[in-house]
Backbone as CSV, one residue per row, in Angstrom:
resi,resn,N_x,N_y,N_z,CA_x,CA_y,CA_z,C_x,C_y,C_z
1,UNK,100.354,31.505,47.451,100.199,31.090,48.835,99.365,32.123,49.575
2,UNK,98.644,31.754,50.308,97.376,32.536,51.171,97.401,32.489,52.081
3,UNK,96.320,32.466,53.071,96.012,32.371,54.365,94.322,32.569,54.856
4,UNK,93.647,31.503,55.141,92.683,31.252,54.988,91.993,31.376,56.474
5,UNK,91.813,32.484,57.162,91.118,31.997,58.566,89.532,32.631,58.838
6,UNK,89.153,32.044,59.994,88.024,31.593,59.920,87.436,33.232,60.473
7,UNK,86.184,33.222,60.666,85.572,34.173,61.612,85.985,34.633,62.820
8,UNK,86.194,34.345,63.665,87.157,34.198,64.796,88.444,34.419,64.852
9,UNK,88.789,35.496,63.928,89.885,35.692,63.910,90.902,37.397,64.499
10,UNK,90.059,37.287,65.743,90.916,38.174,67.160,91.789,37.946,67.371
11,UNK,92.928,37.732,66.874,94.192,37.873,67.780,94.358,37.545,68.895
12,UNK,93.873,39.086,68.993,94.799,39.471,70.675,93.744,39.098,71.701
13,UNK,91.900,38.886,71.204,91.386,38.176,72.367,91.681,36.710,72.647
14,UNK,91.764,36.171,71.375,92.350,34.292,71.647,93.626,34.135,72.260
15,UNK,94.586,34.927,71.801,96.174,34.678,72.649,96.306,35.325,73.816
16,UNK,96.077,33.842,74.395,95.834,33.503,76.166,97.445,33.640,76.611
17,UNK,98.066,34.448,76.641,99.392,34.336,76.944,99.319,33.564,78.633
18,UNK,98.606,33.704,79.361,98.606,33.525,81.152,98.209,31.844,80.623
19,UNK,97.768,31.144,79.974,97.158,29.993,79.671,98.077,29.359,78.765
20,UNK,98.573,28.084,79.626,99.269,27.274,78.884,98.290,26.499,77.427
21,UNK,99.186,26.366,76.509,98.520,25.864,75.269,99.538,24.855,74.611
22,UNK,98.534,23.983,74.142,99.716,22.906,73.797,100.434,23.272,72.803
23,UNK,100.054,24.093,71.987,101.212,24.344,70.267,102.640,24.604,70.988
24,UNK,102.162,25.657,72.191,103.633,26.573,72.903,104.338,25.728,73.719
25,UNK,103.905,24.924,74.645,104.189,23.856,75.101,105.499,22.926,74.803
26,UNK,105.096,22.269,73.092,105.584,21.544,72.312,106.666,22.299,71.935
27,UNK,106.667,23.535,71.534,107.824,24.403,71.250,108.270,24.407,72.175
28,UNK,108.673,24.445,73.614,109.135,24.369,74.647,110.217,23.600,74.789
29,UNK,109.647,21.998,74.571,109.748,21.137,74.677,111.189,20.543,73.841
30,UNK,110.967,21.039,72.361,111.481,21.119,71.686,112.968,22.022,70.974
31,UNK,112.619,23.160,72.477,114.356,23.790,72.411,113.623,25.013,71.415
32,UNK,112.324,25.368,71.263,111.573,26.468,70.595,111.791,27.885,71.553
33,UNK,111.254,29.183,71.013,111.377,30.235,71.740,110.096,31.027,71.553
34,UNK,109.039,30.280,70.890,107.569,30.875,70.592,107.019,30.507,72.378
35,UNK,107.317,30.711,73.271,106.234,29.968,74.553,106.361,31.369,75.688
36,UNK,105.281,31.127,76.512,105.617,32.131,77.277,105.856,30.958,78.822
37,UNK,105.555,32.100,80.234,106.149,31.471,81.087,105.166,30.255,81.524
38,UNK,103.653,30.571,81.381,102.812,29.762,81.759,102.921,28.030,80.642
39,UNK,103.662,28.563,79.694,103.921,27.257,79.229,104.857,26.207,79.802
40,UNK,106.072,27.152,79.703,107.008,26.417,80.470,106.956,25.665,81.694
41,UNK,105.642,26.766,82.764,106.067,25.567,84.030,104.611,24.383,83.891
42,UNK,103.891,24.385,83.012,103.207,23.650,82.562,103.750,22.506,82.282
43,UNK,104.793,22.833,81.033,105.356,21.377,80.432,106.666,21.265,81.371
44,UNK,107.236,21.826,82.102,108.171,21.395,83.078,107.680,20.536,84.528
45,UNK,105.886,21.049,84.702,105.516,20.769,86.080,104.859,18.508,85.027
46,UNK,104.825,18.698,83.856,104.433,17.329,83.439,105.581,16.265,83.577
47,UNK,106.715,17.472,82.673,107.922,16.640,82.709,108.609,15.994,84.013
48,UNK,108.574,16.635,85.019,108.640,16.104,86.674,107.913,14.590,86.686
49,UNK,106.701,14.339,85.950,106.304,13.804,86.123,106.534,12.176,85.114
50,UNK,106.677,12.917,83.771,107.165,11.818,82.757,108.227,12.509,82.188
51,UNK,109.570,12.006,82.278,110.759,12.579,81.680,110.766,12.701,80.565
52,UNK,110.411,11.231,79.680,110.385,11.104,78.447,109.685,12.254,77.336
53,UNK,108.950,13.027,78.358,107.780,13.323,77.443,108.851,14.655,76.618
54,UNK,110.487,14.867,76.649,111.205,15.832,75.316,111.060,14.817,74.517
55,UNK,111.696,13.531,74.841,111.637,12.430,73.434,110.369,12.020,72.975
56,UNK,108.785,12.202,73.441,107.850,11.946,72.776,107.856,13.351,71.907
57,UNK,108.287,14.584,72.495,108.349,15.839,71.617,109.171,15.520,70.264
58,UNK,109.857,14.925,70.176,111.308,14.734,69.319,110.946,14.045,68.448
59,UNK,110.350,12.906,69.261,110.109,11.361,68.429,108.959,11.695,67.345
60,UNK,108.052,12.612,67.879,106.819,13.009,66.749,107.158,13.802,65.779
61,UNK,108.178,14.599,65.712,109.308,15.371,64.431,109.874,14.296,64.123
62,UNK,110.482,13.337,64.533,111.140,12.452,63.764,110.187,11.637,62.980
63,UNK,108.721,10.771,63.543,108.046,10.397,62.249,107.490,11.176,61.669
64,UNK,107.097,12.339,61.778,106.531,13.213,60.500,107.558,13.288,59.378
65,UNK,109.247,13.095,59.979,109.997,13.322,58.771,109.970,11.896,58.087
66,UNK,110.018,11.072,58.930,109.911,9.665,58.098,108.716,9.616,57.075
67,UNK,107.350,9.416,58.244,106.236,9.516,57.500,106.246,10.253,56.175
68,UNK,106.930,11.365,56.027,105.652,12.414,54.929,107.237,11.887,53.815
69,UNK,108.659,11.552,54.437,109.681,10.963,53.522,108.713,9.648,52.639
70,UNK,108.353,8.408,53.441,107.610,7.870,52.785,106.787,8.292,51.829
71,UNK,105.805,8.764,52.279,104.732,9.472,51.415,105.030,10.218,49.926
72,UNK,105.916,10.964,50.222,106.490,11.746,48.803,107.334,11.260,48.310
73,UNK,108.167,10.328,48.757,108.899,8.926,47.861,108.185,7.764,47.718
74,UNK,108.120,7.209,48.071,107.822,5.651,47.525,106.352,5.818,47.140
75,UNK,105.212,6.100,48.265,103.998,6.402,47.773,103.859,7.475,46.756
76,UNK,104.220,8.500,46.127,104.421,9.082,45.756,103.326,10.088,45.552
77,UNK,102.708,10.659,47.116,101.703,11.415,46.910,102.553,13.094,46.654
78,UNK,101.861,13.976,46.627,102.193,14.946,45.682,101.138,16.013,46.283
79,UNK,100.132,15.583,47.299,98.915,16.886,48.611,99.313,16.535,49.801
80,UNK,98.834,17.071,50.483,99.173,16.997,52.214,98.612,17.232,52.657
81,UNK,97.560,17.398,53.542,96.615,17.847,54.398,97.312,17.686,56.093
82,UNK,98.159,19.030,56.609,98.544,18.384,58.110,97.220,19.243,59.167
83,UNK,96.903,18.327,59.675,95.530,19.194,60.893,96.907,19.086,62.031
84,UNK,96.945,20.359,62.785,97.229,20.329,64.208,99.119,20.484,64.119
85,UNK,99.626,21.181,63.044,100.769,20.777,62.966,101.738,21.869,63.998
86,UNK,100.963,22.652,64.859,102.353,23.330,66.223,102.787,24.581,65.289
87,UNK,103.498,24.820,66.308,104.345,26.085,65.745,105.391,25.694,64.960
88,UNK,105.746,26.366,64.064,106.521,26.207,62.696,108.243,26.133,63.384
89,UNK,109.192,24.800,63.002,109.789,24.418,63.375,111.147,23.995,62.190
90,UNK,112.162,23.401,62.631,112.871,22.829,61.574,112.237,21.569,60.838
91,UNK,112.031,21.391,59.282,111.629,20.398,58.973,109.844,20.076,59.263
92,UNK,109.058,21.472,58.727,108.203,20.863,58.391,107.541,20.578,57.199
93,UNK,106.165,19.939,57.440,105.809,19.216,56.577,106.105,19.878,54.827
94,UNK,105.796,21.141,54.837,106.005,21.563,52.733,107.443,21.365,52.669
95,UNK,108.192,21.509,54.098,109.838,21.567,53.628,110.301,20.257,52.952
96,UNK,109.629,19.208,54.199,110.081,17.853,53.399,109.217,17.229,52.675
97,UNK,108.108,17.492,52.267,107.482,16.967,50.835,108.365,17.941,49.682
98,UNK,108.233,18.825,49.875,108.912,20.051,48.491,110.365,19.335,48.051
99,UNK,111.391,19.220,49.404,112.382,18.761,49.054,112.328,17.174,48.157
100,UNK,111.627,16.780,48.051,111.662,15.406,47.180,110.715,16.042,46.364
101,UNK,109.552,16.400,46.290,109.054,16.840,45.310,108.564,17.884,45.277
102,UNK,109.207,18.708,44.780,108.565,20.920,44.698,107.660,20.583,44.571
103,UNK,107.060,20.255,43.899,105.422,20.398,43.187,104.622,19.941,44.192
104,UNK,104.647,19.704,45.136,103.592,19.452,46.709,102.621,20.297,47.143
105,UNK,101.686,19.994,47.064,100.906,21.187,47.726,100.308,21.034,49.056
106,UNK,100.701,21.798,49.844,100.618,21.347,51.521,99.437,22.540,52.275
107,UNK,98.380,21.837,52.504,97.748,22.731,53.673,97.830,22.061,55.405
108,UNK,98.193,23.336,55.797,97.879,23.291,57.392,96.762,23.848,58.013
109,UNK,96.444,23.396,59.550,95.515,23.534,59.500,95.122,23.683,61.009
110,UNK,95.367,24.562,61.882,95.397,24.750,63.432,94.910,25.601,63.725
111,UNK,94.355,26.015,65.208,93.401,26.771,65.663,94.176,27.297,67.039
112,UNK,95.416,27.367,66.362,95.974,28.398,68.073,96.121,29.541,67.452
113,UNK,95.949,30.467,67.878,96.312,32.244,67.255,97.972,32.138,67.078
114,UNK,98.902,31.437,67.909,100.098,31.779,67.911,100.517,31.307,66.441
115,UNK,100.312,30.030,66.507,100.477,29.734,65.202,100.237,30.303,64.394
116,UNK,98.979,31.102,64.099,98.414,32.174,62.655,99.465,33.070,62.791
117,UNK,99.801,33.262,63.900,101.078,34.271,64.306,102.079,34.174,63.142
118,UNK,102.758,32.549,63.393,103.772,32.628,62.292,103.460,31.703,61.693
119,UNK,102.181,31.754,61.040,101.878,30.671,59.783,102.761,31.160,58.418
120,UNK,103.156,32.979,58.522,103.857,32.983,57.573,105.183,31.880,57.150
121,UNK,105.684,31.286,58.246,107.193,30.612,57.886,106.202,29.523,57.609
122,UNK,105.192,28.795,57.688,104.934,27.492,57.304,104.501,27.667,55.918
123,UNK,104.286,29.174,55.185,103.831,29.535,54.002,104.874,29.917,52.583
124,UNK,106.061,29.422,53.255,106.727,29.793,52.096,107.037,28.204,51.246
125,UNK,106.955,27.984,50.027,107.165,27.607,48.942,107.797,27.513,48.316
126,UNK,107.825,26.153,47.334,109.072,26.160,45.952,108.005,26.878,45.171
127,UNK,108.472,27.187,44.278,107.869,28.142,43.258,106.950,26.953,42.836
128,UNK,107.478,25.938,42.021,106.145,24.935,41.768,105.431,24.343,42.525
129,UNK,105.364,24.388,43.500,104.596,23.852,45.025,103.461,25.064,45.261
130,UNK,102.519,24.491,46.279,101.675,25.458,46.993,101.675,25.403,48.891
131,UNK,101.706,26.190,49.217,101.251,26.062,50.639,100.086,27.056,51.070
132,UNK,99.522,26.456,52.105,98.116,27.337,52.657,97.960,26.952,54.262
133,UNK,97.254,27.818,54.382,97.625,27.700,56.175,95.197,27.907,56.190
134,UNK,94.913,27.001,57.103,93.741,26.839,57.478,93.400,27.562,58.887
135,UNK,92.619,28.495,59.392,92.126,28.927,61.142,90.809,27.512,61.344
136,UNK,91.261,26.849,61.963,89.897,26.044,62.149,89.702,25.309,63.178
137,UNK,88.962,24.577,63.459,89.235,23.222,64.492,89.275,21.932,63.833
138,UNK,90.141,21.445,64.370,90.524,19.819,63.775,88.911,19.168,63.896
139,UNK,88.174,19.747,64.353,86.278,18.965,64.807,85.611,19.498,63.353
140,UNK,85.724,20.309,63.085,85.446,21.365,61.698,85.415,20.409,60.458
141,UNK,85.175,19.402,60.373,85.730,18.489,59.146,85.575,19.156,57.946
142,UNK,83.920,19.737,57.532,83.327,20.262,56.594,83.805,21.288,56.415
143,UNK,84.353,22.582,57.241,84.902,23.848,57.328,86.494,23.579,56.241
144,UNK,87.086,22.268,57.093,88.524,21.865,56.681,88.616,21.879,55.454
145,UNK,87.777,20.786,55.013,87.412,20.383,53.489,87.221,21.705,52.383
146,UNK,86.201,22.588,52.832,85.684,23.531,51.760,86.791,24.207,51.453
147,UNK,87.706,24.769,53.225,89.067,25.712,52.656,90.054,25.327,52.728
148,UNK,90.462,23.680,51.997,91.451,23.469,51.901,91.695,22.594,50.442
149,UNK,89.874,23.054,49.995,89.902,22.844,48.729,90.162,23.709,47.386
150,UNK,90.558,25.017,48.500,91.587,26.085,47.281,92.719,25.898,47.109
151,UNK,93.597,24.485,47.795,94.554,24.515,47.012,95.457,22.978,46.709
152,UNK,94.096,21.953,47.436,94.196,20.658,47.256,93.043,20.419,46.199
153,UNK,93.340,19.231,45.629,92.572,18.389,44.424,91.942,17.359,45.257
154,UNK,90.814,17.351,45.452,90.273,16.220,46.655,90.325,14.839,45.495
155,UNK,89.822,15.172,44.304,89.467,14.338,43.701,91.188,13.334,43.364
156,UNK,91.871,13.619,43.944,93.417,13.131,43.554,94.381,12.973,44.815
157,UNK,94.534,11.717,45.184,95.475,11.429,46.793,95.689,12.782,47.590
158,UNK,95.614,12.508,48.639,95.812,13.256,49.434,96.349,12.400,50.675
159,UNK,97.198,13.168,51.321,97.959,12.387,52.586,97.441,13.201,53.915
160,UNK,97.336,12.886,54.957,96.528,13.274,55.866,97.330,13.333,57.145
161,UNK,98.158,14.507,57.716,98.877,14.035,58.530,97.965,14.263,60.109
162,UNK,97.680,13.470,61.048,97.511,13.529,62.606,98.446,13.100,63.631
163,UNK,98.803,14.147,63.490,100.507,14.053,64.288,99.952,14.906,66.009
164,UNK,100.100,13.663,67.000,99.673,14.239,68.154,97.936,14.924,68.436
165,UNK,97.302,15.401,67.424,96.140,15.825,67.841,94.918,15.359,68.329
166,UNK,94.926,13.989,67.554,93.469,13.181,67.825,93.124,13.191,69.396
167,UNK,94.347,12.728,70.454,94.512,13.127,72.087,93.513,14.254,72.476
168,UNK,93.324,15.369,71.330,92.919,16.572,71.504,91.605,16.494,71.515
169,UNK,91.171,15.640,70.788,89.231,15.331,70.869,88.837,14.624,71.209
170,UNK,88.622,15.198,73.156,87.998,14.400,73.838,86.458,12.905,73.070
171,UNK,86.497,11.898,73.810,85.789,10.627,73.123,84.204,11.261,72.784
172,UNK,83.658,12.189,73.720,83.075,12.248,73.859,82.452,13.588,72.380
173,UNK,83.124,14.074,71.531,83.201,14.801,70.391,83.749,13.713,69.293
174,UNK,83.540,12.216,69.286,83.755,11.134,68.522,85.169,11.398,67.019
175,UNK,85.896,11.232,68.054,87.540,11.284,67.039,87.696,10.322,65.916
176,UNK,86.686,9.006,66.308,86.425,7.965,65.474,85.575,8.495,63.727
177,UNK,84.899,9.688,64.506,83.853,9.644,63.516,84.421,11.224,62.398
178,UNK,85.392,12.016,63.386,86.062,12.597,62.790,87.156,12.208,61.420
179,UNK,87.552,11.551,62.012,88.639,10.490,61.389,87.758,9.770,60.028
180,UNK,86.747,9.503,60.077,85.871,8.844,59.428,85.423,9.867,58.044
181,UNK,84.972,11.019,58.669,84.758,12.165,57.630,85.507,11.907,56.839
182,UNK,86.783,12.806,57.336,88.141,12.547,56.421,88.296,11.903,55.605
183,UNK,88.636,10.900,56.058,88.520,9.847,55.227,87.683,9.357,54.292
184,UNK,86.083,9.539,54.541,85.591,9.926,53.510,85.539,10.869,51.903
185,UNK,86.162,11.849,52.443,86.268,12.585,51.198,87.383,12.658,50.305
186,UNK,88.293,11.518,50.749,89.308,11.593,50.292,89.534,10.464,49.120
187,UNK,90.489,10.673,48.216,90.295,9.725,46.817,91.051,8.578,47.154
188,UNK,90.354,7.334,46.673,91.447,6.055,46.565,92.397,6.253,46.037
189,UNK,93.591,5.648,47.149,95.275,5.691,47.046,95.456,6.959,47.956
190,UNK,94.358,7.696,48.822,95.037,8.778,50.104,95.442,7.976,51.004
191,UNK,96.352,8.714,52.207,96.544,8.109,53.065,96.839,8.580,54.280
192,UNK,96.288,7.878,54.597,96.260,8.589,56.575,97.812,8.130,57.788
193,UNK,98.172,9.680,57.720,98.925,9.287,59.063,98.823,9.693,60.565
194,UNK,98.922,8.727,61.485,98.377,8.819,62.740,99.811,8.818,64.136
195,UNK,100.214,9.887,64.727,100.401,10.079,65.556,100.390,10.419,66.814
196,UNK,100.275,9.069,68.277,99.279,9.855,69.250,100.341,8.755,70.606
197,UNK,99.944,9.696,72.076,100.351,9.240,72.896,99.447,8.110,73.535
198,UNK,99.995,7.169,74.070,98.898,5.826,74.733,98.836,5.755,76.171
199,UNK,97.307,5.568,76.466,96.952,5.576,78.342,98.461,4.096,78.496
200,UNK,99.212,4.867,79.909,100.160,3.959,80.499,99.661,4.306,81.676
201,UNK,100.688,4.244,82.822,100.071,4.579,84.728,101.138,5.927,84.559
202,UNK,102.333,5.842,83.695,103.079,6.975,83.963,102.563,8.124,83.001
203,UNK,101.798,7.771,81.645,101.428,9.079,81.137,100.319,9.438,81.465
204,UNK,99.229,8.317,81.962,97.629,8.952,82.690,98.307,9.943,84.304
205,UNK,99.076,10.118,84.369,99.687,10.536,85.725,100.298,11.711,85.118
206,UNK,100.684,12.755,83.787,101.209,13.062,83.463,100.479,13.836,82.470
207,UNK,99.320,13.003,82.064,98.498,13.820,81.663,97.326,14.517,82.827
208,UNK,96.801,13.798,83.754,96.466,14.850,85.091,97.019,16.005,85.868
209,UNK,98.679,15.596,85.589,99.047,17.149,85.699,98.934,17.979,85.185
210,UNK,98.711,17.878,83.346,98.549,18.800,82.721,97.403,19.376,83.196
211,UNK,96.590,18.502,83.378,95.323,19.315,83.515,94.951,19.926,85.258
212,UNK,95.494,19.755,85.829,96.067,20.879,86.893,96.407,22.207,86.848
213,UNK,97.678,21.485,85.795,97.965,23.197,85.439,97.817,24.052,84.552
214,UNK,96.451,23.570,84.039,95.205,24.376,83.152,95.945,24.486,81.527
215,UNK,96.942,22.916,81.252,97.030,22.682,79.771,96.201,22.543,79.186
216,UNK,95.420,21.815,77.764,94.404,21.663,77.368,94.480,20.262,77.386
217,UNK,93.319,19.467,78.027,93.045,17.867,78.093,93.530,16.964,77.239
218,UNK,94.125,16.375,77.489,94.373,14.900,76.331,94.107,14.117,76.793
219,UNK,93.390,13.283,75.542,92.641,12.128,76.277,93.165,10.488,75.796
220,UNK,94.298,10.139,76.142,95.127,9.188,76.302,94.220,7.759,75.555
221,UNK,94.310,7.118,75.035,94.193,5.828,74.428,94.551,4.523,74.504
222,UNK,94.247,3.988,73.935,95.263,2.273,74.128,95.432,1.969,72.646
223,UNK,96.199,0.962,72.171,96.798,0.764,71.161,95.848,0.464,70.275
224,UNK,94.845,-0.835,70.486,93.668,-1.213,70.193,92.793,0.034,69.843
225,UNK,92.709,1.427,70.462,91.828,2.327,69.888,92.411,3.463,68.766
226,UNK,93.790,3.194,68.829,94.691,3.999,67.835,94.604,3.078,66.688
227,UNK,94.457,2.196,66.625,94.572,1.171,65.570,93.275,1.439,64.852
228,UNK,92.254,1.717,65.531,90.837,1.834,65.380,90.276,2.567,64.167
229,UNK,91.438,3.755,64.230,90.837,4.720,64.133,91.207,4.849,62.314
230,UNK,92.381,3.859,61.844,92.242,3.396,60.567,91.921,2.550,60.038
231,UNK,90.275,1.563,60.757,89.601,0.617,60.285,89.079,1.286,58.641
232,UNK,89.324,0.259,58.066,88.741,0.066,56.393,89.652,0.698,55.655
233,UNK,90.879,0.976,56.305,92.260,1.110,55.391,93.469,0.544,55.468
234,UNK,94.346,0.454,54.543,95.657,-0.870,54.534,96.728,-0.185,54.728
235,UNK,97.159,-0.782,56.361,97.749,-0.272,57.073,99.605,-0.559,56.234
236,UNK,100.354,0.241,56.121,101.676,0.066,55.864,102.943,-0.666,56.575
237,UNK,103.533,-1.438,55.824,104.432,-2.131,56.895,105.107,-0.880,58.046
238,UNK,105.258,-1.182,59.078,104.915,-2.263,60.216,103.839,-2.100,61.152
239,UNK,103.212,-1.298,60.545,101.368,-1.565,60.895,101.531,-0.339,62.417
240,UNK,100.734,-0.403,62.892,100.386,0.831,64.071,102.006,0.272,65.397
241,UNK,102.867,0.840,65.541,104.011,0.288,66.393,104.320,1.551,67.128
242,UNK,105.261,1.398,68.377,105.909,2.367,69.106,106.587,3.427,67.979
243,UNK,106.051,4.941,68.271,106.471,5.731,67.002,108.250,5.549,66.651
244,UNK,109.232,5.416,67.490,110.536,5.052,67.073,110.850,3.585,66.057
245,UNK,109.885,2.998,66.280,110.097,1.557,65.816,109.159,1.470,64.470
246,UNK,108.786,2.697,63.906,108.198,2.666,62.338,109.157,3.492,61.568
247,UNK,109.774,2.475,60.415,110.624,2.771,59.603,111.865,3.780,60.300
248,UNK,112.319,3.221,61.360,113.588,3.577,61.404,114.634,3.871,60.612
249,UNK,115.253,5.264,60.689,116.441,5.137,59.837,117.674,4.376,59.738
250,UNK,117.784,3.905,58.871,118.857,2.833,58.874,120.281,3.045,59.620
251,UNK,120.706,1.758,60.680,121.842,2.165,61.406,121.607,2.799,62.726
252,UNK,119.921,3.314,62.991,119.820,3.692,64.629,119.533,2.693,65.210
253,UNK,119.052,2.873,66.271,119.013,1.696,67.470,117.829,2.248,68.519
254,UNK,116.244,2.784,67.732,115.275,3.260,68.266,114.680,2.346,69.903
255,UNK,114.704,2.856,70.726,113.967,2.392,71.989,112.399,2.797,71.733
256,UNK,111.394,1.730,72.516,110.256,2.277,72.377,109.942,3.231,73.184
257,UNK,108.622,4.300,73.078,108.260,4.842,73.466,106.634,4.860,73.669
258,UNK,106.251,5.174,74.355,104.568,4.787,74.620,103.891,5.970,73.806
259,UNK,104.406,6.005,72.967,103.445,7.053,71.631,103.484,6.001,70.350
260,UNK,102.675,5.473,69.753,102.089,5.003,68.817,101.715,5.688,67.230
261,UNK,102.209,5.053,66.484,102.138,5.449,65.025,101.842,4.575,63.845
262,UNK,100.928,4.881,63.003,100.708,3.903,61.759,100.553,5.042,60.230
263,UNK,100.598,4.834,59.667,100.258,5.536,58.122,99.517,4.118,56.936
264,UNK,98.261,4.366,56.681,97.444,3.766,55.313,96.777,4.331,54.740
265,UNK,97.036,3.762,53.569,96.626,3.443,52.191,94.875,3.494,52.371
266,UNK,93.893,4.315,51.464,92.760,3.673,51.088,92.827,3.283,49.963
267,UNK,92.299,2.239,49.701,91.942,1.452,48.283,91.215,2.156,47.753
């Protein structure tokens, strides 16, 4: 297990402690203790605004555990590629691929310093497994690819997690065409999973606060463009739905939420 970062790798000039950032944010959010104060009244001055937004925090740990459960059971992929995966938490992604299958090899792949901070806990391993931690930008496709081909097999499935980030690349840096790369280089039978919040009146209202209080922009969607963004792949039952309402665990009683989720298959 390694650690792979890029040129840009200052520390202490990138960690904006006075500057809210979404990785710290989300830890916040989440009952975490990685955040400082400018995070907190960041995601407290949003939450005023959309309550829900701990359970969109929650709800996106809960399908990554579903999702990547799928993935390393039934699909039975065996790489991981997560772009954008936050500060290291209970239950992430190598924990629950490894736990069904050690032999997983998981790269991450984020561009907050805090995170490089403690990419060590996202770096530990079953002995037959691999993990690797990426410095990059989720825009970086080609960067992603080259160093995350020391410890993935491109030529052999790969699962692709976008949990919350795509929000992160503004339209105008084409998320479509990002998404598209990816997907390009990846072998028939990979599969893409997509987690993202959707333009409503209460989260476009909620995301303007963020950007008030100098969070980093998200740029909100509609269902129709989340859906989009896995044209020319076969989408998994129950196709792009409110993230609580894909593969629920059996016996809950999920409410929707205006965050959106799908995971497919390329042929």
């Amino acid at each position: 297990m390694h650690m792979t970062t890029g040129p840009n790798s200052d520390l202490q000039a990138r960690l904006r402690t006075d500057q809210p950032a979404g990785a710290r944010m989300w830890d916040y959010l989440l009952g975490g203790k990685d955040n400082f104060a400018a995070d907190r009244a960041a995601a407290e001055a949003i939450t005023a605004q959309l309550p829900e937004m701990v359970e969109f925090a929650r709800a996106g740990r809960q399908f990554l555990a579903r999702a990547v459960g799928f993935l390393a059971g039934e699909a039975g992929i065996r790489q991981f590629l997560d772009i954008g995966p936050g500060l290291p938490t209970a239950n992430n992604t190598h924990e629950l691929a490894q736990r069904l299958a050690p032999e997983s090899r998981v790269v991450y792949v984020d561009n907050d310093p805090l995170v490089l901070v403690h990419a060590r806990a996202l770096l530990t391993s079953s002995p037959e497994g691999a993990t690797d931690y990426v410095d990059a930008d989720a825009r970086d496709v080609k960067g992603i690819l080259r160093a995350a081909a020391a410890t993935l097999d491109f030529s052999q499935p790969v699962a692709v997690i976008l949990v919350g980030i795509l929000g992160h690349i503004p339209d105008e840096h084409d998320p479509a065409g990002v998404v598209r790369e990816i997907v390009d280089a990846l072998a028939p039978g990979s599969y893409l999973a997509i987690n993202d919040s959707i333009t409503t009146p209460q989260n476009d209202t909620a995301a303007r606060t963020a950007h008030v209080e100098g969070a980093p922009d998200y740029t909100l969607r509609t269902v129709e463009q989340i859906t989009a963004f896995f044209d020319g792949l076969e989408l998994v039952e129950p196709g792009v739905v409110s993230n609580p309402l894909w593969r629920p665990e059996p016996g809950t009683h999920p409410k929707e939420l205006a965050v959106y989720s799908g995971v497919a298959r390329k042929l």
